[in-house]
KEVOTOR-988363 format. One record per residue (C-alpha): x, y, z; residue in three letters; residue number from 1. Coordinates in steps of 0.5 Angstrom, whole numbers, padded with zeros to 4 digits. Example, Ala and Ser with C-alpha at 12.3 -4.5 7.8 and 13.67 -1.06 7.14 Angstrom:
2
<pt X="0025" Y="-0009" Z="0016" aa="ala" i="1"/>
<pt X="0027" Y="-0002" Z="0014" aa="ser" i="2"/>
This chain:
345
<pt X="0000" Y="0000" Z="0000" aa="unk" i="1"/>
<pt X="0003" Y="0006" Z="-0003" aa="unk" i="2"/>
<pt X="-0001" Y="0012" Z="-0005" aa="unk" i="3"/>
<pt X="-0007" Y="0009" Z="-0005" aa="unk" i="4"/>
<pt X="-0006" Y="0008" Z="0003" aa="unk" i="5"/>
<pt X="-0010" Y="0014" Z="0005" aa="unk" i="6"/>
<pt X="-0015" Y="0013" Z="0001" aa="unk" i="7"/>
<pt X="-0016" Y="0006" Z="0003" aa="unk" i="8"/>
<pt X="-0016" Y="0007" Z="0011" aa="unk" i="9"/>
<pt X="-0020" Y="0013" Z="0010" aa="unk" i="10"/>
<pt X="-0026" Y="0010" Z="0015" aa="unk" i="11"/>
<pt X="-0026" Y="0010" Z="0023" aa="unk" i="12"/>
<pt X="-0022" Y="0006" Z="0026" aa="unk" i="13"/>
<pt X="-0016" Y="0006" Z="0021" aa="unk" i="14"/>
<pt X="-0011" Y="0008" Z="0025" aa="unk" i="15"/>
<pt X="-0012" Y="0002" Z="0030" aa="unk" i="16"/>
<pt X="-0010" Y="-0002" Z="0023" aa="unk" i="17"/>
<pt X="-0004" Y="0002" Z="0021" aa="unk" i="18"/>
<pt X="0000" Y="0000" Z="0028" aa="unk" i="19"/>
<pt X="-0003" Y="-0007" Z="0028" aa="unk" i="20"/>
<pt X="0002" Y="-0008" Z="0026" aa="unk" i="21"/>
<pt X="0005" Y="-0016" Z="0021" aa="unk" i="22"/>
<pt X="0001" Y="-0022" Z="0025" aa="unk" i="23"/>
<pt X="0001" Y="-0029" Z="0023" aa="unk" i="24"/>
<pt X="-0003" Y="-0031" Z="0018" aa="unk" i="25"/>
<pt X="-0011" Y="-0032" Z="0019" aa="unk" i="26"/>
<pt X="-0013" Y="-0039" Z="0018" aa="unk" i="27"/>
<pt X="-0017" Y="-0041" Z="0011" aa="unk" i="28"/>
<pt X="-0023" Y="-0042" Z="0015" aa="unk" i="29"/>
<pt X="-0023" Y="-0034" Z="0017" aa="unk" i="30"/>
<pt X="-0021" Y="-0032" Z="0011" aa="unk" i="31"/>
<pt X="-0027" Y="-0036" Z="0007" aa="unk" i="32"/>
<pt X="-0032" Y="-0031" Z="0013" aa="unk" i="33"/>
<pt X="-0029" Y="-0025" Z="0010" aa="unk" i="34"/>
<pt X="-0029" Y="-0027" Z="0002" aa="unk" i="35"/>
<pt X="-0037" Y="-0029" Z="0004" aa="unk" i="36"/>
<pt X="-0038" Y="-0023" Z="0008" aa="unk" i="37"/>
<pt X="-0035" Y="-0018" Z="0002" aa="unk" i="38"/>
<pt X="-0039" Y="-0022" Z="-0003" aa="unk" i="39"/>
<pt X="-0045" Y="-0021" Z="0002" aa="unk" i="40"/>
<pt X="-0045" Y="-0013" Z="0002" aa="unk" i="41"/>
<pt X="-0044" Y="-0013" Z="-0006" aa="unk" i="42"/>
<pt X="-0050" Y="-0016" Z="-0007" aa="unk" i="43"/>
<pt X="-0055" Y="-0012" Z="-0006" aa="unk" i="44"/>
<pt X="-0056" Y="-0005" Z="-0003" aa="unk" i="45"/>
<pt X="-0057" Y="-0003" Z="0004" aa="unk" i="46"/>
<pt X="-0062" Y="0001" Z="0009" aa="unk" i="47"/>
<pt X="-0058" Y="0009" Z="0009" aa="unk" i="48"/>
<pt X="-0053" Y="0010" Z="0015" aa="unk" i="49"/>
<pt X="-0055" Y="0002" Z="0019" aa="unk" i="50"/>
<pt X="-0048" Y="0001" Z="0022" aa="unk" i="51"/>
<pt X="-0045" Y="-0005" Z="0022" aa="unk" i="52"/>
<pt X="-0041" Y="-0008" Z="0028" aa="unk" i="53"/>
<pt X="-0036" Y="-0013" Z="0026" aa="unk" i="54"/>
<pt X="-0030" Y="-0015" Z="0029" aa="unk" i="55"/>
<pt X="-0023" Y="-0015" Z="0027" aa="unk" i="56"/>
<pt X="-0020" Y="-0020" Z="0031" aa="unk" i="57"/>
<pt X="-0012" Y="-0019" Z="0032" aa="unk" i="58"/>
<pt X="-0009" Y="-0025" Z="0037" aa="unk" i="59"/>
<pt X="-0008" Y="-0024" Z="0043" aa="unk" i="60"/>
<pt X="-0013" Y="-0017" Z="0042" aa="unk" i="61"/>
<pt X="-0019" Y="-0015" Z="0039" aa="unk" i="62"/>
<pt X="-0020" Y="-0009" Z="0036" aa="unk" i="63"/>
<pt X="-0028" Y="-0006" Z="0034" aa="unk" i="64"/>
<pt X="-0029" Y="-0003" Z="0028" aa="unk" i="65"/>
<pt X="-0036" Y="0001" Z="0027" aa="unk" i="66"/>
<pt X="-0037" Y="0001" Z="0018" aa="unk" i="67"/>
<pt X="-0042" Y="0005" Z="0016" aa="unk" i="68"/>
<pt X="-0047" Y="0003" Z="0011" aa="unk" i="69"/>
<pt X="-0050" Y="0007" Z="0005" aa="unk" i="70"/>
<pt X="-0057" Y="0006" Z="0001" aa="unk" i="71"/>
<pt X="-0051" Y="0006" Z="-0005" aa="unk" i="72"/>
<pt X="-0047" Y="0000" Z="-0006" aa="unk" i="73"/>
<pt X="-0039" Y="0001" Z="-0004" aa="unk" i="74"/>
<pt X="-0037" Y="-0006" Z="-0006" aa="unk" i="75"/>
<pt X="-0030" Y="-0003" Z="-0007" aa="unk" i="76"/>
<pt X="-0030" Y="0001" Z="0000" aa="unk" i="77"/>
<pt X="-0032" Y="-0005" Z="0004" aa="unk" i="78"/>
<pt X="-0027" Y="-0011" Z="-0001" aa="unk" i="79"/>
<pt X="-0021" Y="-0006" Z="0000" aa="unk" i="80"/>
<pt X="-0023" Y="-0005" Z="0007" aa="unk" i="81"/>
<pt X="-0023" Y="-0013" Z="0008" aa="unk" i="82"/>
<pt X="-0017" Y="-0014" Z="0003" aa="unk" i="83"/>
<pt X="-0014" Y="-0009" Z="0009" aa="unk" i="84"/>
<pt X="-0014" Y="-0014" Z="0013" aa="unk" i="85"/>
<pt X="-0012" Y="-0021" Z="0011" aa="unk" i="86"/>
<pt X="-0007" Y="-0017" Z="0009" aa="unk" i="87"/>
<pt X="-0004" Y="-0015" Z="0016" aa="unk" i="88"/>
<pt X="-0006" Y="-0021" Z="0018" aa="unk" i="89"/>
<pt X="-0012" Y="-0019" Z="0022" aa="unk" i="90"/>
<pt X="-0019" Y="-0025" Z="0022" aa="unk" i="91"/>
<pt X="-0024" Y="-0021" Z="0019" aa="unk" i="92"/>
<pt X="-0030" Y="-0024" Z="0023" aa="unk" i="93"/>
<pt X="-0038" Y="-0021" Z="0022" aa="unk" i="94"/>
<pt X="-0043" Y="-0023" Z="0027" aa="unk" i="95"/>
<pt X="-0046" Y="-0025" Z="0022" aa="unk" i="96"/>
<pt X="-0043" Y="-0031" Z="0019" aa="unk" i="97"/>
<pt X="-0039" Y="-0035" Z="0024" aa="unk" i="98"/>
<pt X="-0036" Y="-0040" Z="0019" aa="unk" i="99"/>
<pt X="-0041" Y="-0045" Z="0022" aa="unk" i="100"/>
<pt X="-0040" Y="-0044" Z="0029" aa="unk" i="101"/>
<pt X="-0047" Y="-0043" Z="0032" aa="unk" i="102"/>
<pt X="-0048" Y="-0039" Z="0038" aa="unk" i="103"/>
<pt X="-0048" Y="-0032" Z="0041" aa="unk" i="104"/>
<pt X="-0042" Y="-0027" Z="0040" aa="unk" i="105"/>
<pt X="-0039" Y="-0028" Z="0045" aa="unk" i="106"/>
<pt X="-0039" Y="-0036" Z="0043" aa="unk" i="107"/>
<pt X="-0036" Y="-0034" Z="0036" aa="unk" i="108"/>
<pt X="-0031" Y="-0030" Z="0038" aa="unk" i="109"/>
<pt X="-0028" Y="-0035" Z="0043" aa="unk" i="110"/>
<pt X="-0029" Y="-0040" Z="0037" aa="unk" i="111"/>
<pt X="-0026" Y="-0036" Z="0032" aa="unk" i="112"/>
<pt X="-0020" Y="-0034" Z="0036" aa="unk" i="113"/>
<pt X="-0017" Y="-0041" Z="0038" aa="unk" i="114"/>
<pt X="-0018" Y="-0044" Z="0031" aa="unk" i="115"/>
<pt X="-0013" Y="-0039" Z="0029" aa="unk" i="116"/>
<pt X="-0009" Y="-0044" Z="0034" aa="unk" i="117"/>
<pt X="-0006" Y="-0044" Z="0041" aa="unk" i="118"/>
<pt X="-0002" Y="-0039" Z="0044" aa="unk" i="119"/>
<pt X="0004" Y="-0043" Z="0048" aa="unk" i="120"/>
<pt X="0002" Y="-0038" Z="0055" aa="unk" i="121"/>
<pt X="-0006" Y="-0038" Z="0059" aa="unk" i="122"/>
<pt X="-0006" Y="-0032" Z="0063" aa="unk" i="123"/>
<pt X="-0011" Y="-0032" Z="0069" aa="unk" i="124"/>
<pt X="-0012" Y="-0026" Z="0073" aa="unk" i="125"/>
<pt X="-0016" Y="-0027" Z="0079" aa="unk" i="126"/>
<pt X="-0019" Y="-0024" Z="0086" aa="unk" i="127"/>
<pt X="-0019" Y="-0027" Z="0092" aa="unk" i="128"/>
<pt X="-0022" Y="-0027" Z="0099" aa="unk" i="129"/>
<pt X="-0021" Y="-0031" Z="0105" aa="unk" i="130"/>
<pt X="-0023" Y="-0031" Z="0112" aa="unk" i="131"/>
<pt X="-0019" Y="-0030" Z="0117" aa="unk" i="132"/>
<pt X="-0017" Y="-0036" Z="0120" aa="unk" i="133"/>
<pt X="-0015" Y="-0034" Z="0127" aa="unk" i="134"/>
<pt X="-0021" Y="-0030" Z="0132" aa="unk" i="135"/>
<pt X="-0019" Y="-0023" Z="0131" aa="unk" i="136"/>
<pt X="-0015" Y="-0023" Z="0125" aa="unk" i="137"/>
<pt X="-0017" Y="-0019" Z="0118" aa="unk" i="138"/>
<pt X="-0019" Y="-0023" Z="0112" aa="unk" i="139"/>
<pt X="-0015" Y="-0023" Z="0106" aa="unk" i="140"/>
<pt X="-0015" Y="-0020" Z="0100" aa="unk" i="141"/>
<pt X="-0011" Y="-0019" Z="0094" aa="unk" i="142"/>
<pt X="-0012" Y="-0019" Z="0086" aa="unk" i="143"/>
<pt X="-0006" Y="-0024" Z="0083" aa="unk" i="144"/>
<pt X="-0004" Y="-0025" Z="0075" aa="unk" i="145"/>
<pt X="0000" Y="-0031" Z="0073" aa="unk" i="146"/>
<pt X="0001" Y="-0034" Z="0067" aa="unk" i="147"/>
<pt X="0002" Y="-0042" Z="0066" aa="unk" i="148"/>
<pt X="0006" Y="-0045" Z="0061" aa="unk" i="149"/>
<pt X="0008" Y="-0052" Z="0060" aa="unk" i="150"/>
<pt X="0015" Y="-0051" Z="0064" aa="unk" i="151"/>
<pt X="0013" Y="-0045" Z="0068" aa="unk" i="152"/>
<pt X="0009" Y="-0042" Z="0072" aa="unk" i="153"/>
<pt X="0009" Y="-0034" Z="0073" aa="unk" i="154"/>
<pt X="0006" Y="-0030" Z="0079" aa="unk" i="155"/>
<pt X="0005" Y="-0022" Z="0081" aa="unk" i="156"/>
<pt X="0000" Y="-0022" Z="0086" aa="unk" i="157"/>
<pt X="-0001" Y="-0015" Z="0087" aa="unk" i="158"/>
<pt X="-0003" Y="-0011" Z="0079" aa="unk" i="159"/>
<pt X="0005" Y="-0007" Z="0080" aa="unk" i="160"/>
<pt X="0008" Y="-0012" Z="0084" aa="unk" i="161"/>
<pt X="0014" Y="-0017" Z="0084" aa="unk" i="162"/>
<pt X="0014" Y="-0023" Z="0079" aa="unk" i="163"/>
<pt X="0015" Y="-0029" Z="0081" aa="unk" i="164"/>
<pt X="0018" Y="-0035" Z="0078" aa="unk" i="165"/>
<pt X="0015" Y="-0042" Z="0079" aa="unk" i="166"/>
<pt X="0020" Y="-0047" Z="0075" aa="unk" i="167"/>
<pt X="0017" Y="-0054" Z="0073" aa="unk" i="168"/>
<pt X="0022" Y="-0060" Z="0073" aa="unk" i="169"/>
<pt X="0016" Y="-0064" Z="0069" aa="unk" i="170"/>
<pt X="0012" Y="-0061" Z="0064" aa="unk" i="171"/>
<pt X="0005" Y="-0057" Z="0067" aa="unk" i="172"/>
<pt X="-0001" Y="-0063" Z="0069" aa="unk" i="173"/>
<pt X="-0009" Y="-0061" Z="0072" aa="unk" i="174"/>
<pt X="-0010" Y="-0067" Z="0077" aa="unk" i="175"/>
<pt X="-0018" Y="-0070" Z="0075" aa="unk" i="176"/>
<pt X="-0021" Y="-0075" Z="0081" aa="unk" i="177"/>
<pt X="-0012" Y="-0075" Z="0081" aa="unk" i="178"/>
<pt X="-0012" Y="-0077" Z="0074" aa="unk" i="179"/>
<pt X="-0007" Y="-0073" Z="0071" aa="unk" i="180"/>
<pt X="-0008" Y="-0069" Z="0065" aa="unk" i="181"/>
<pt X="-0003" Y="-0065" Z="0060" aa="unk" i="182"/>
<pt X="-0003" Y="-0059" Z="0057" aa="unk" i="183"/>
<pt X="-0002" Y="-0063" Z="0051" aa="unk" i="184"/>
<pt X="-0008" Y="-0068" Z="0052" aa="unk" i="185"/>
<pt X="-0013" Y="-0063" Z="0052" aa="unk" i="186"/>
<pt X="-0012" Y="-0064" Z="0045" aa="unk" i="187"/>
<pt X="-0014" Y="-0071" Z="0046" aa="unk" i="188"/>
<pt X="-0019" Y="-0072" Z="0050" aa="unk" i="189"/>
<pt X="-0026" Y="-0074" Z="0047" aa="unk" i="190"/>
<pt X="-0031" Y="-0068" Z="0047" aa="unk" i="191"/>
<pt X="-0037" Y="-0074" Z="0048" aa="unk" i="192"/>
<pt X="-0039" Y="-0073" Z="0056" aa="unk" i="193"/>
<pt X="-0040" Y="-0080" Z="0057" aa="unk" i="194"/>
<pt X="-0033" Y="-0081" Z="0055" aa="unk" i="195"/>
<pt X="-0030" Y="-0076" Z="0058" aa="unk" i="196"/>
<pt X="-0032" Y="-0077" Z="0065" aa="unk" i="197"/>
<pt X="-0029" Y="-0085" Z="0064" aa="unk" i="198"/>
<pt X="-0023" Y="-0081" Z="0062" aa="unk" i="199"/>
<pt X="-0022" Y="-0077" Z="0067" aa="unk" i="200"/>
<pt X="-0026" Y="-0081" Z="0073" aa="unk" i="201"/>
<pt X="-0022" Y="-0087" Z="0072" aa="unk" i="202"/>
<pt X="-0022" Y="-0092" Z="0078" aa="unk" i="203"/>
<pt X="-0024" Y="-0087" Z="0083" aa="unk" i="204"/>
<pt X="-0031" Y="-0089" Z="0086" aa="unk" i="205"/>
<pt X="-0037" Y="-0085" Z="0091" aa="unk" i="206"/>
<pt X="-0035" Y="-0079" Z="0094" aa="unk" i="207"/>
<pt X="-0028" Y="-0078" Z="0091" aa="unk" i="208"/>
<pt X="-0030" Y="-0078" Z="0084" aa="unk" i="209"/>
<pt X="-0035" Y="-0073" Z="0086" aa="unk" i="210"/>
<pt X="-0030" Y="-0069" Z="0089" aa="unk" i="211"/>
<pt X="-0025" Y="-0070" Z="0085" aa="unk" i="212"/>
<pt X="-0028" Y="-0069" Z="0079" aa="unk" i="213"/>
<pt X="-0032" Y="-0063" Z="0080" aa="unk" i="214"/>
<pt X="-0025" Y="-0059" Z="0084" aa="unk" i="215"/>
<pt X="-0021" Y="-0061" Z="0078" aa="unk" i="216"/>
<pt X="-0027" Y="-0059" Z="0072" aa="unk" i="217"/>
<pt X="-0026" Y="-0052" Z="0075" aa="unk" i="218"/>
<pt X="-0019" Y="-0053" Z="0074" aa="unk" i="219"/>
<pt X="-0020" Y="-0054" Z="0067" aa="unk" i="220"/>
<pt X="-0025" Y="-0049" Z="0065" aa="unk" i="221"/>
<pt X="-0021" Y="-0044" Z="0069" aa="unk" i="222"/>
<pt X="-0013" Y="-0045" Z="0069" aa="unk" i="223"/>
<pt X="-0012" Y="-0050" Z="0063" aa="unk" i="224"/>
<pt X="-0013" Y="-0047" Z="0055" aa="unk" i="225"/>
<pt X="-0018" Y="-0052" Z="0054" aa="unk" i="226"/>
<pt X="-0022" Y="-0051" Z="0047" aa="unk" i="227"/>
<pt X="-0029" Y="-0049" Z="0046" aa="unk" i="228"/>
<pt X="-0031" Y="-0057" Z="0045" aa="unk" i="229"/>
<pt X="-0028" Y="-0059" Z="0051" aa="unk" i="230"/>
<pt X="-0031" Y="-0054" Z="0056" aa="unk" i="231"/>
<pt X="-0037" Y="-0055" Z="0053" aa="unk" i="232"/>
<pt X="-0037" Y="-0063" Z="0055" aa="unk" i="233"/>
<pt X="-0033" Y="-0062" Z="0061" aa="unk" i="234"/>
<pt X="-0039" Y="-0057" Z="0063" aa="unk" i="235"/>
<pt X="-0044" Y="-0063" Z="0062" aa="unk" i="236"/>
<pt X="-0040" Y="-0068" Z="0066" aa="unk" i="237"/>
<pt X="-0040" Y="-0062" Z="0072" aa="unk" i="238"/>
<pt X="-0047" Y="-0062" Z="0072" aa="unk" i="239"/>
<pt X="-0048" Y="-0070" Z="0071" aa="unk" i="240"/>
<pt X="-0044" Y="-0071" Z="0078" aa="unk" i="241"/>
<pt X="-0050" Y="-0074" Z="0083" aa="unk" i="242"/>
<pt X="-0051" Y="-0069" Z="0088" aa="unk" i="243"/>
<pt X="-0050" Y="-0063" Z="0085" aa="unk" i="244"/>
<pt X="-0055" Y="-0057" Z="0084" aa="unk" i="245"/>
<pt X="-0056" Y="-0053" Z="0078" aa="unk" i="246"/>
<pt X="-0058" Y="-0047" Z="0077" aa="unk" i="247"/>
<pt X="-0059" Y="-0041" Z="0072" aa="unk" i="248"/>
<pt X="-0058" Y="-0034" Z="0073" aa="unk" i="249"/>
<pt X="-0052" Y="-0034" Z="0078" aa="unk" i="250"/>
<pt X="-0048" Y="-0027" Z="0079" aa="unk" i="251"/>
<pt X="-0041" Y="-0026" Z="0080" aa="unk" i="252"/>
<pt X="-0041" Y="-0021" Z="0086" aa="unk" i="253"/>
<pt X="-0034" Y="-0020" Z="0085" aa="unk" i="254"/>
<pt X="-0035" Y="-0018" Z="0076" aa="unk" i="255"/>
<pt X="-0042" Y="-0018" Z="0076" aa="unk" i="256"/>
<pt X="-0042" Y="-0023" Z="0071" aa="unk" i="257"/>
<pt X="-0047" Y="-0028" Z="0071" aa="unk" i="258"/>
<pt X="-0048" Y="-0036" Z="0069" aa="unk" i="259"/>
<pt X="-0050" Y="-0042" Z="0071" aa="unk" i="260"/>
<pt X="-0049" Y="-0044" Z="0079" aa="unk" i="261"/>
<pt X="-0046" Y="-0050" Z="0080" aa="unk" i="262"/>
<pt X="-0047" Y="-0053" Z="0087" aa="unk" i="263"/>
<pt X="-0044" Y="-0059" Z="0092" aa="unk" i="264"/>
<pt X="-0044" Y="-0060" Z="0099" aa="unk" i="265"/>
<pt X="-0039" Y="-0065" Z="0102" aa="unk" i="266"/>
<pt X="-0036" Y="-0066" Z="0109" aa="unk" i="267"/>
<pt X="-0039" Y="-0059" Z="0112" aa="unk" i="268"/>
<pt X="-0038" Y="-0055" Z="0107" aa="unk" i="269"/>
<pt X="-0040" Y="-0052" Z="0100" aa="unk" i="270"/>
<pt X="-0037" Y="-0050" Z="0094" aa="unk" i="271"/>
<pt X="-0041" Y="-0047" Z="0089" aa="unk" i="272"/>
<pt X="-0038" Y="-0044" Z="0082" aa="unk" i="273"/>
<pt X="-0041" Y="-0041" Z="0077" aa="unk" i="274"/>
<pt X="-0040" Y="-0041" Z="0069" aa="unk" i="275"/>
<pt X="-0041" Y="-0037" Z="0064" aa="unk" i="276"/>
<pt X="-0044" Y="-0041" Z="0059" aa="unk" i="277"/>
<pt X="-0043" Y="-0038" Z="0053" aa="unk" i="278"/>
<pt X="-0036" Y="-0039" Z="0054" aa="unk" i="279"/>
<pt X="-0036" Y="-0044" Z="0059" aa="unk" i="280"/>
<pt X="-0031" Y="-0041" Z="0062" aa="unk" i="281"/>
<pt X="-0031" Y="-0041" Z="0071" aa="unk" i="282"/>
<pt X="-0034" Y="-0034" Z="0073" aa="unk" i="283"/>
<pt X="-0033" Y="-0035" Z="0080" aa="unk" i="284"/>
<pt X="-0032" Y="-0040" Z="0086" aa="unk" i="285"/>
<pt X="-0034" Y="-0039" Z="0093" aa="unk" i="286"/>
<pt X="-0033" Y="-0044" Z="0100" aa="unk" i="287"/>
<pt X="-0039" Y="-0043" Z="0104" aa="unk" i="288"/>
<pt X="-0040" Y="-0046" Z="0111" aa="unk" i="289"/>
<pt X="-0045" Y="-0053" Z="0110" aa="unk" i="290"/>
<pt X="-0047" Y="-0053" Z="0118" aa="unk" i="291"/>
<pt X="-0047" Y="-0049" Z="0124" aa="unk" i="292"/>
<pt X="-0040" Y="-0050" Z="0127" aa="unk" i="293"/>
<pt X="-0036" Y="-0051" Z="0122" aa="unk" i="294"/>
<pt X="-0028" Y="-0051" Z="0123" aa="unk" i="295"/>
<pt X="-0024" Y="-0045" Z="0119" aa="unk" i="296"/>
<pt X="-0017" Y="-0045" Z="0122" aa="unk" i="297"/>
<pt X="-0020" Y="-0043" Z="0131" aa="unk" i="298"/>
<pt X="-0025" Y="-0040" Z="0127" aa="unk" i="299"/>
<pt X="-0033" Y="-0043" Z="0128" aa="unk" i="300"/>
<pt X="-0036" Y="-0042" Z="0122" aa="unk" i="301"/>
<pt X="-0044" Y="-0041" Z="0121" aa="unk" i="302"/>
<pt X="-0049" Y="-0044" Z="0116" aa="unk" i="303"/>
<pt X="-0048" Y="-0040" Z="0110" aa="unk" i="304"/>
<pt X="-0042" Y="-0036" Z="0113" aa="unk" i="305"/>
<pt X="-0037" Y="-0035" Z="0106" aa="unk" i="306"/>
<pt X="-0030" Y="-0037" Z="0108" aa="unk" i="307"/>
<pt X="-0027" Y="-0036" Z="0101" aa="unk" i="308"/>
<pt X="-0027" Y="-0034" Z="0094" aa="unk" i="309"/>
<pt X="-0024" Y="-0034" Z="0087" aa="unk" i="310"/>
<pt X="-0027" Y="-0029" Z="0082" aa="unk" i="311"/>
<pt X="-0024" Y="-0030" Z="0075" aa="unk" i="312"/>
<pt X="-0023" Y="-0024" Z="0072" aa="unk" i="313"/>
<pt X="-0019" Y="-0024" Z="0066" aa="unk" i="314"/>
<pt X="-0019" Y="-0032" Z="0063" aa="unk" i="315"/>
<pt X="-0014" Y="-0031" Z="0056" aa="unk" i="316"/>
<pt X="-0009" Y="-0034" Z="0052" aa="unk" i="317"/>
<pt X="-0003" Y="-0031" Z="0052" aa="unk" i="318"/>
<pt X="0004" Y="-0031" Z="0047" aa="unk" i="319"/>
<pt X="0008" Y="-0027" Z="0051" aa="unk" i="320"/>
<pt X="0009" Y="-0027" Z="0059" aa="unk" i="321"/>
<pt X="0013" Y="-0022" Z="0062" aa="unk" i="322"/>
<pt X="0020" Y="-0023" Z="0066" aa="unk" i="323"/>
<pt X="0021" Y="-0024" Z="0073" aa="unk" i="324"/>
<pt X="0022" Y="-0018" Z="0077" aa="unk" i="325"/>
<pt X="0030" Y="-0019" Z="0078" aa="unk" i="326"/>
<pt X="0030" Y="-0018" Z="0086" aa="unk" i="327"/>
<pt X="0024" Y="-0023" Z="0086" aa="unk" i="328"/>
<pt X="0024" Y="-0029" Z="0091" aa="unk" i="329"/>
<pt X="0022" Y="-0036" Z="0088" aa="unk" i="330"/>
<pt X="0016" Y="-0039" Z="0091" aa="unk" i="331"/>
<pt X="0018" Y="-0046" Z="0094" aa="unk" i="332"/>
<pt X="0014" Y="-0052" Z="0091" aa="unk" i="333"/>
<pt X="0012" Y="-0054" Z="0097" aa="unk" i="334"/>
<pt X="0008" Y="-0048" Z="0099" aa="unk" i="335"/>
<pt X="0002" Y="-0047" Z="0096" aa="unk" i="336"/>
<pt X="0000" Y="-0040" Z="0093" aa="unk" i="337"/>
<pt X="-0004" Y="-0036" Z="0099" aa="unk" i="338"/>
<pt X="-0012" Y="-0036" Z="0097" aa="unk" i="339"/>
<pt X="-0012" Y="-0045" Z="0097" aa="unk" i="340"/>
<pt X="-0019" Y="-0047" Z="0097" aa="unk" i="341"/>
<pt X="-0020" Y="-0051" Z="0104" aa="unk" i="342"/>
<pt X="-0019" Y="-0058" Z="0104" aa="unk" i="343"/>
<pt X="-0026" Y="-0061" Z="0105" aa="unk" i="344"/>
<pt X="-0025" Y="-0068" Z="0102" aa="unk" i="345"/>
């Protein structure tokens, strides 16, 4: 683009296309979406000033570029606007044609993002509450981002704060009823519910297939870069497990996002999580008193008293982390990080 550039990018938004910057290439499904989507505004005319969202989706950000439409057909403006993007590298992805994938927005853009493949990082920003554990003490409270990759695992549990480093001797592994599950076996796990739960259950009988199961799902849909498919299925299973108790309508008291609520009770104490099922990624997480006089540490806890809580507030892939802070301490493999769910099994 020479010295026609001007005359092209002459439409909102152009600057943010300017310094996108070169990209990978997008995946032949999503260039289809954009040709289908270009041939369908050159079809015929349109009602005057209607604006059009569409979505010009740019791994690991997404920018939103509003097209004005008018009663004249512009079929040169809209292809070259289009042409623009493929050639930076940029997923030209309309609401309107999802290359197959059903679903509200929200659903088609996730879908959409990981056909373009899987980013080496999974970044899980998240806020925590816990109980005091001793009589007088304050609760806690933090905000921690950490960034997991298949060797490594980086914290900040403060938004400016020092960046830990975690290393691995062994490549990263979510525990499932203690069935381990690697990074790379999301990719092979079946999508089917039935099979699934086999796979992940195992041996496992009773009460441990219940919890484990329900804990480890949380950490799929919440800490793992599980596709679209999987989540869904793993969904499935969480509310299969015998027990629980579904309902709709549930609302993150942290992010005010709302779900499907998911709850189970065992040994005195009840965990409800929440999911967002467009996405079926884990909202949030809360650890409840089951009955009176439930132990918390010396504390005594009331039916219904909140003794934790996680809020996922940012769930996302990732293609770059930053370094560890040069000053900043390892955190021992075998201290937990602060913010453990109490150990109810």
């Amino acid at each position: 683009m020479t010295g026609n550039e001007k005359d092209i990018l002459d439409f909102p938004g152009a600057d943010r296309l300017r310094s996108a910057g070169r990209v990978a290439p997008p995946s032949p499904d999503v260039i289809a979406a954009a040709l289908a989507a270009v041939r369908q505004a050159a079809a015929g005319p349109v009602e005057e000033n209607a604006v059009e969202s569409v979505e010009l989706e740019r791994e690991p950000v997404a920018a939103v570029v509003p097209v004005r439409k008018w009663r004249r057909r512009m079929p040169v403006l809209v292809s070259a606007a289009a042409v623009v993007a493929v050639a930076l590298g940029v997923a030209f992805q309309p609401w309107s044609d999802s290359g197959g994938v059903q679903g509200s927005p929200a659903t088609q853009r996730t879908a959409v993002r990981e056909r373009a493949g899987t980013a080496p990082y999974w970044k899980v920003r998240t806020f925590h509450y816990e109980r005091a554990y001793h009589k007088g003490g304050a609760a806690l409270t933090w905000e921690e981002t950490e960034w997991l990759g298949r060797m490594t695992v980086r914290s900040r549990t403060t938004p400016d704060g020092p960046i830990k480093d975690l290393p691995m001797s062994e490549p990263m592994t979510f525990k499932v009823c203690d069935q381990p599950v690697s990074w790379d076996d999301l990719e092979k796990l079946p999508t089917d519910p039935a099979a699934l739960r086999n796979r992940l259950v195992g041996k496992a009988t009773g009460a441990d297939a219940r919890q484990g199961l329900f804990n480890g799902i949380e950490d799929l849909l919440s800490r793992s870069p599980a596709g679209l498919p999987l989540r869904k299925a793993l969904f499935k299973v969480l509310t299969d497990i015998p027990g629980v108790r579904v309902t709709t309508g549930g609302k993150s008291e942290m992010t005010s996002r709302v779900g499907t609520a998911v709850e189970i009770e065992w040994d005195g104490w009840r965990r409800r999580l929440i999911v967002e099922t467009d996405t079926f990624r884990a909202v949030e997480s809360r650890d409840t008193a089951g009955r009176d006089s439930q132990p918390w540490g010396t504390v005594k806890l009331r039916k219904g008293e909140l003794a934790s809580q996680t809020s996922y507030i940012e769930l996302a892939p990732a293609w770059e982390v930053p370094k560890p802070s040069p000053t900043a301490g390892r955190r021992s493999s075998g201290s937990p990080a602060p913010g453990g769910k109490p150990s109810a099994g």
